[in-house]
N, C-alpha and C positions, 0 to 999 in steps of 0.2 A: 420504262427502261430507257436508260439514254448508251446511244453507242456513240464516240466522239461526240460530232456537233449534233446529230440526226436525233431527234427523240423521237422514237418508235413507239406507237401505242401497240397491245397486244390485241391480235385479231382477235382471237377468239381463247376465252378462260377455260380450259378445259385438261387437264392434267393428261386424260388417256391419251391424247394428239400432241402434248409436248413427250410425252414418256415414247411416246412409236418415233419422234424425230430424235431422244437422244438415243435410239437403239439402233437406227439409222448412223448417226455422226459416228459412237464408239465404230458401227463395224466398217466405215469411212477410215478412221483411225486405225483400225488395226489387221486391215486389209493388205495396205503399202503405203507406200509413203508419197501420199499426194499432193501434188502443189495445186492441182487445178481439179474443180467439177466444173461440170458445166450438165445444164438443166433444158431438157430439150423433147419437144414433141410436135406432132407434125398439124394440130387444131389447138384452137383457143379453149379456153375457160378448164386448162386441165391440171392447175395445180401450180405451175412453173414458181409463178411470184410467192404464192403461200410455204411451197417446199424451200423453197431458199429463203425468206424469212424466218420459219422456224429453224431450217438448219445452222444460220447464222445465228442466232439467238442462242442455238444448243451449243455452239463453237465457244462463245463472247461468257456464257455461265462457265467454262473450262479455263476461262484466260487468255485465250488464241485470238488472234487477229484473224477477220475474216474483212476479206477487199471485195 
């Protein structure tokens, strides 16, 4: 999957973990109308970088720009 210039390899192939992030993004979307997430936790190794790769992945298959 290439986003702009960044070719993104997929972490991990597994449909049930992209299907739980695009049910994520929808309720993102239809929530309010957000200009900003932001991803945040108070210890390491808990997800931050993988939840926002797949959420931007689930944004980019919709046609949205995600920064």
């Amino acid at each position: 999957m290439k986003l702009g210039k960044l070719e993104v390899k997929e972490l991990v192939d597994d449909s049930s973990i992209n299907e739980s992030y695009k049910i994520l993004r929808t309720n993102l979307l239809y929530t309010s109308n957000l200009k900003v997430v932001s991803l945040t936790s108070t210890i390491a190794n808990e997800g931050k970088t993988t939840t926002a790769y797949y959420l931007a992945k689930s944004y980019v298959e919709l046609g949205k720009k995600f920064y």
